[in-house]
N, C-alpha and C positions, 0 to 999 in steps of 0.2 A: 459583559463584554461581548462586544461580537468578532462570529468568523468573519478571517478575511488574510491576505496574503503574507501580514504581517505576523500574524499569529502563525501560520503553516513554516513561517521561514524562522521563526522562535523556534518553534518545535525539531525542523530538520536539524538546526543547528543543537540543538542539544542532545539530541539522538546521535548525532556526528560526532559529539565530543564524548559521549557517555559509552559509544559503544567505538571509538577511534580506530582502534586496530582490527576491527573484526568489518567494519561497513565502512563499502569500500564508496557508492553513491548510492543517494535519498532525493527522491525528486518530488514535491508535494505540489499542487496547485490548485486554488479555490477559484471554482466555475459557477455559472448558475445556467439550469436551462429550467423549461418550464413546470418540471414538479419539485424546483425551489432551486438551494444550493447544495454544493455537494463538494467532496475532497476528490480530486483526480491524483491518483496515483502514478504520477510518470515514470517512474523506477526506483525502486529497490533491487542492490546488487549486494551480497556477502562478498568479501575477499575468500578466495578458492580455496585455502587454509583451514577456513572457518564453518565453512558450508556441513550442512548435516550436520551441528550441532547445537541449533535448537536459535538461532541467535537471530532468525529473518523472523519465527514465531515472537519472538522477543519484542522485536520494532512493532510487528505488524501489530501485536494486543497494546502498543504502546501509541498506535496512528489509530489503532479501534477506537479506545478509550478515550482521543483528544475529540474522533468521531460523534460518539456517545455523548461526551459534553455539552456542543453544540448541537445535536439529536440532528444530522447531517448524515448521509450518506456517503460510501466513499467506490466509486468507478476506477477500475481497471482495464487495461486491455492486457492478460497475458499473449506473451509471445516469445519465441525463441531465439531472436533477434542476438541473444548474448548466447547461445549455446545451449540454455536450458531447454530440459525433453518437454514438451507441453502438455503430457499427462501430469506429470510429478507435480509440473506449477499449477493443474486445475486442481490436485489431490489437495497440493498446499494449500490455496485460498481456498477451498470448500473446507477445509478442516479451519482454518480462520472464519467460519461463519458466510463467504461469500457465495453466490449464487451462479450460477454462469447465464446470462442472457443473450438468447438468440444461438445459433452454431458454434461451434468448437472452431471451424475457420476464421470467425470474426475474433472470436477469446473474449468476447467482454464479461465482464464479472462485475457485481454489484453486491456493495455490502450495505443493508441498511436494515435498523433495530425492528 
């Protein structure tokens, strides 16, 4: 099978329903540039409730591993656009395996095996 949007929009939806009360939005979307294809991350938000209790590491080994599958990469741009501190979220995705490329101003993060 291959990646493709159909497959990222299976996945959000069932991360939506699996984890309902705790993630509040999941935004996934399959890009290709030129060192292949890759999963762009447009947002991941916990409901404020829920936050600090382990439940975005949860999704995120769970968007690795659909990662992993298709041996695909998956790009970020952290940012604090929702209120989150922009350390916290490098600490987060560097503890999820991501990378940070380029400045802390731009936030992009790359996660790939």
């Amino acid at each position: 099978m291959e990646l493709n949007q159909n497959v990222l929009d299976e996945c959000t939806s069932y991360l939506k329903s699996k984890y309902k009360s705790k993630l509040q939005t999941l935004k996934l979307e399959h890009c290709t540039d030129v060192d292949g294809e890759y999963i762009y991350l447009v947002c991941i938000k916990i409901k404020k409730q829920y936050k600090e209790r382990g439940y975005g590491s949860l999704i995120m080994s769970e968007v690795i591993q659909l990662a992993d599958l298709y041996n695909v990469r998956i790009r970020l741009y952290a940012t604090n656009i929702f209120g989150a501190e922009l350390q916290r979220l490098y600490e987060f995705y560097q503890r999820q395996g991501f990378v940070l490329v380029g400045s802390e101003k731009i936030g992009e993060m790359l996660y790939h095996k």
